[in-house]
ChimeraX commands (.cxc) that place a marker at each C-alpha (Angstrom):
marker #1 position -104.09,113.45,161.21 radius 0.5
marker #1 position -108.19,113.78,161.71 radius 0.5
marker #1 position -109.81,110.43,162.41 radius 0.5
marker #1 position -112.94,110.51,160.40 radius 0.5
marker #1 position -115.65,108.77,161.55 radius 0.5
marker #1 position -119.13,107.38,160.34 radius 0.5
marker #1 position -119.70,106.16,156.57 radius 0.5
marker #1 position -116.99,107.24,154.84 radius 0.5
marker #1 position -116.32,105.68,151.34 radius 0.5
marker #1 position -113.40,107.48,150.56 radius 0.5
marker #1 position -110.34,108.96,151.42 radius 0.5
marker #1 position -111.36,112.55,150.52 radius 0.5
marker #1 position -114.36,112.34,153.35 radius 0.5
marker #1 position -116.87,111.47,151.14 radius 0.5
marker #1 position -119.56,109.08,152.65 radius 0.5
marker #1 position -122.40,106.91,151.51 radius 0.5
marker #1 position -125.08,109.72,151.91 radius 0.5
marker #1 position -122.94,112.78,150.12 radius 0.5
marker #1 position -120.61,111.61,147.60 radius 0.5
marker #1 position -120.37,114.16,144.54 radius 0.5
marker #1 position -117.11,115.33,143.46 radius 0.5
marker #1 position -117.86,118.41,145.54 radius 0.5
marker #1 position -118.50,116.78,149.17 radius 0.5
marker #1 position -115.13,117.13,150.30 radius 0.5
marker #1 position -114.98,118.10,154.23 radius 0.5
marker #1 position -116.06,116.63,157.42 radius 0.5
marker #1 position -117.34,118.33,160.71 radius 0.5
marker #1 position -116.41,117.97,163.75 radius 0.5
marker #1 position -119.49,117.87,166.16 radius 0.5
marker #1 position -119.41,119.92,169.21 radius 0.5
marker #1 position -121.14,116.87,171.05 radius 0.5
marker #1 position -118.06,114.51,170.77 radius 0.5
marker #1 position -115.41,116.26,169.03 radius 0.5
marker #1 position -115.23,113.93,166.46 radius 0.5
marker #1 position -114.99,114.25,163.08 radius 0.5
marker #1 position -118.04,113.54,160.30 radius 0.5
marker #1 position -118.48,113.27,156.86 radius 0.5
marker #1 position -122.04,114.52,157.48 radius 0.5
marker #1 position -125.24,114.73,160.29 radius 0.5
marker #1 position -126.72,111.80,158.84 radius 0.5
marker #1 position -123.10,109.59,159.69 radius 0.5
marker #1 position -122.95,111.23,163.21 radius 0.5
marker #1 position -127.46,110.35,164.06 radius 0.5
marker #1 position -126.27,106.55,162.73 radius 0.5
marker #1 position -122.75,105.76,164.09 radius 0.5
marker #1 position -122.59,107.95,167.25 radius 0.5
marker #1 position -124.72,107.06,169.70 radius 0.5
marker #1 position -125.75,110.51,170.82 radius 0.5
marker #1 position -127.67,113.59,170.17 radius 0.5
marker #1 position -125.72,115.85,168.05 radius 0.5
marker #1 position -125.04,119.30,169.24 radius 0.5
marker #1 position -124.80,122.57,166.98 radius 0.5
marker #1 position -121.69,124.58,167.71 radius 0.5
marker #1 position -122.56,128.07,169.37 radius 0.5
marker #1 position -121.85,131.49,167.80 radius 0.5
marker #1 position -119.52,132.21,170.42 radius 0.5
marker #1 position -116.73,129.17,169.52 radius 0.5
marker #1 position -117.06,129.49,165.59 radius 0.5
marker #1 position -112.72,130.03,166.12 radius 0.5
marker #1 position -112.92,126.09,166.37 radius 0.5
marker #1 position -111.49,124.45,164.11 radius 0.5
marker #1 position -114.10,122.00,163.50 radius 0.5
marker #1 position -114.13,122.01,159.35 radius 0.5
marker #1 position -111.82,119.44,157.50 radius 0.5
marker #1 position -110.85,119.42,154.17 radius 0.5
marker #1 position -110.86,115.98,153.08 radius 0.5
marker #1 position -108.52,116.88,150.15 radius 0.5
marker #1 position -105.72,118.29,151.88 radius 0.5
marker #1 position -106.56,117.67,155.37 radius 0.5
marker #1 position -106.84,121.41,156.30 radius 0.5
marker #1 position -108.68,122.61,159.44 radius 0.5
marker #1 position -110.72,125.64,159.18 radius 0.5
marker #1 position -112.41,127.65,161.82 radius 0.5
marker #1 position -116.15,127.35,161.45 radius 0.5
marker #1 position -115.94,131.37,160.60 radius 0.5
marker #1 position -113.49,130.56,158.23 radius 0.5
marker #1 position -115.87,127.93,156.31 radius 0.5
marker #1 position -118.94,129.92,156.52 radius 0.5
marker #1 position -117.53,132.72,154.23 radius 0.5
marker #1 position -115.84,130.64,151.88 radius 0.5
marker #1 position -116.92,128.50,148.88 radius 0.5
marker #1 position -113.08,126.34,148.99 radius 0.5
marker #1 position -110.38,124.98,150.83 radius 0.5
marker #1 position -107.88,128.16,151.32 radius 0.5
marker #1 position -105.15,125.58,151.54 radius 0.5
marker #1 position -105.55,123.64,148.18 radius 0.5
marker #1 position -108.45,125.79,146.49 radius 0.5
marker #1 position -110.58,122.33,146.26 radius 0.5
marker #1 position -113.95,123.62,145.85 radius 0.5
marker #1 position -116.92,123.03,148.50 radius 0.5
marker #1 position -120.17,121.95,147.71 radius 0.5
marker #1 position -122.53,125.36,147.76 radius 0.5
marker #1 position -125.59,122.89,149.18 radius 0.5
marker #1 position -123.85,122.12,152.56 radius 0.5
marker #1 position -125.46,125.64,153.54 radius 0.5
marker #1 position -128.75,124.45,153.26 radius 0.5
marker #1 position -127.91,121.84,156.54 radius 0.5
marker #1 position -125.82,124.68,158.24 radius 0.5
marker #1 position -128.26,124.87,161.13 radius 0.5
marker #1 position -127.52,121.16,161.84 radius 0.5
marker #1 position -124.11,121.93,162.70 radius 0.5
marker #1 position -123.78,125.77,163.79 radius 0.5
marker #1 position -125.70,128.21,165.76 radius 0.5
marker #1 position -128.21,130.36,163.70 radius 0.5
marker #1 position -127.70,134.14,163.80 radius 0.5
marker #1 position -131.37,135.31,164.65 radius 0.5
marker #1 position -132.97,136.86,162.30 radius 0.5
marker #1 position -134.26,140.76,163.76 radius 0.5
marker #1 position -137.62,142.32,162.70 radius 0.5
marker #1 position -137.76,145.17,160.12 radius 0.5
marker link #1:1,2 radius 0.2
marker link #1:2,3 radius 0.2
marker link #1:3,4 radius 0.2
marker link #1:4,5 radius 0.2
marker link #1:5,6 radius 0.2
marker link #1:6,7 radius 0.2
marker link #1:7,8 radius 0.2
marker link #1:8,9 radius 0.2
marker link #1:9,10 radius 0.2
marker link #1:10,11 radius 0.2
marker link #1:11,12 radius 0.2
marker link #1:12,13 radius 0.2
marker link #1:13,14 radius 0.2
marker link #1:14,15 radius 0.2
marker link #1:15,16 radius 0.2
marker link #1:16,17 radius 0.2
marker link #1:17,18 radius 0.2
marker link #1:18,19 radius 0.2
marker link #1:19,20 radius 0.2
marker link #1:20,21 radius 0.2
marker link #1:21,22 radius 0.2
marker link #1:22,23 radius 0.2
marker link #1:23,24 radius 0.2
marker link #1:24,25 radius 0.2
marker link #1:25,26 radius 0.2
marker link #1:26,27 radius 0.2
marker link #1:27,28 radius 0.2
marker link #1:28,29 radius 0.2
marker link #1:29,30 radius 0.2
marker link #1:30,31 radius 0.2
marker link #1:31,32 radius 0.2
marker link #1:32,33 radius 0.2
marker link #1:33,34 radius 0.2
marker link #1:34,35 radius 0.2
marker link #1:35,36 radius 0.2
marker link #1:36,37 radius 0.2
marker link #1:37,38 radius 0.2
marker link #1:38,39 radius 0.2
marker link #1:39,40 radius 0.2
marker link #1:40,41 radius 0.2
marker link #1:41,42 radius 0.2
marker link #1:42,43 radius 0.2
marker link #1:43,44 radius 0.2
marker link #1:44,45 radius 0.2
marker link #1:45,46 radius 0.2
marker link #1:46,47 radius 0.2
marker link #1:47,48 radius 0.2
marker link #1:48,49 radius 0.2
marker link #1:49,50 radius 0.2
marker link #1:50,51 radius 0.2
marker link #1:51,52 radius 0.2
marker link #1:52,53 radius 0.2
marker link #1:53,54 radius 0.2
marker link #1:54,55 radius 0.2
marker link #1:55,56 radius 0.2
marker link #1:56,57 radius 0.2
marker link #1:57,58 radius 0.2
marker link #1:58,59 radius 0.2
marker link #1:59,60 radius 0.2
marker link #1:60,61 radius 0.2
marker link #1:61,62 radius 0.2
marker link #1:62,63 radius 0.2
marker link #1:63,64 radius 0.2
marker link #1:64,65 radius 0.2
marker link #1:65,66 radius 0.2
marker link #1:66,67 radius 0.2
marker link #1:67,68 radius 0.2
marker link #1:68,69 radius 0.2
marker link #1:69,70 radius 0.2
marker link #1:70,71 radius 0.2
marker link #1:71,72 radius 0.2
marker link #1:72,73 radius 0.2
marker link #1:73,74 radius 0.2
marker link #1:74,75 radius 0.2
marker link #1:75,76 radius 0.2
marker link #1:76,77 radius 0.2
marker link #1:77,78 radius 0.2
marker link #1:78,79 radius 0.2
marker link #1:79,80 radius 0.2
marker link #1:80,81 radius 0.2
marker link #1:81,82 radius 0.2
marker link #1:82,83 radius 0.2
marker link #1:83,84 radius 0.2
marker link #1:84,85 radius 0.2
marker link #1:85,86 radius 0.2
marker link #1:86,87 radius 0.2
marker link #1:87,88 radius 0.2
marker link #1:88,89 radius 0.2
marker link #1:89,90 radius 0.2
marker link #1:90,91 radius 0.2
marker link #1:91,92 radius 0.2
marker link #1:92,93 radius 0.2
marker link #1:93,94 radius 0.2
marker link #1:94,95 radius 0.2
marker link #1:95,96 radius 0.2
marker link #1:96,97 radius 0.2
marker link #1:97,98 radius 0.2
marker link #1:98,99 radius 0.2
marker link #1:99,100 radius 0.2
marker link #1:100,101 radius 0.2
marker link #1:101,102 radius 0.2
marker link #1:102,103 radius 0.2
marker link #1:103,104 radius 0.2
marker link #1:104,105 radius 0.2
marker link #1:105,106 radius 0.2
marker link #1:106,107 radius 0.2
marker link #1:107,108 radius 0.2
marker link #1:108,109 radius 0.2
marker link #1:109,110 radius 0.2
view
């Protein structure tokens, strides 16, 4: 099983800064390959500069669901709004902090 690290208040992954019904997964940072409820656990339990994971390893899997304990592959988060495993739904605002954890696709001009 995925040792979750940080704040966590719960056994679904949930931590002190995120705890809605909704904030169900961790991350694994590409810094330390540990697991995180969220950036703000890793910045005040790790230690170390996080690191976003890069385009070309989004086939980690670095996403776990804290319901079922799933791994997904970072690709395999980004398109979906639940765990494929157990259906538990993911919260929609985790893809406003996206470019904390993954590379940005760059945006081309028109």
């Amino acid at each position: 099983m995925c040792q979750v690290h940080g704040k966590t208040v719960d056994g679904e992954t949930r931590c002190e800064h995120y705890h809605s019904p909704l904030d169900v997964i961790a991350i694994k940072f590409a810094c330390c390959n540990k697991f995180y409820p969220c950036h703000q656990c890793h910045e005040e339990t790790a230690g170390h500069q996080a690191k976003v994971w890069p385009k070309d390893q989004f086939d980690e899997h670095a996403i776990l669901c804290g319901v079922c304990k799933t791994t997904l592959s970072i690709d395999q988060y980004k398109h979906t709004d639940h765990c494929p495993s157990c259906e538990a739904a993911f919260n929609p605002g985790c893809n406003l902090h996206h470019h904390l954890y993954f590379e940005q696709m760059e945006r081309g001009c028109r």
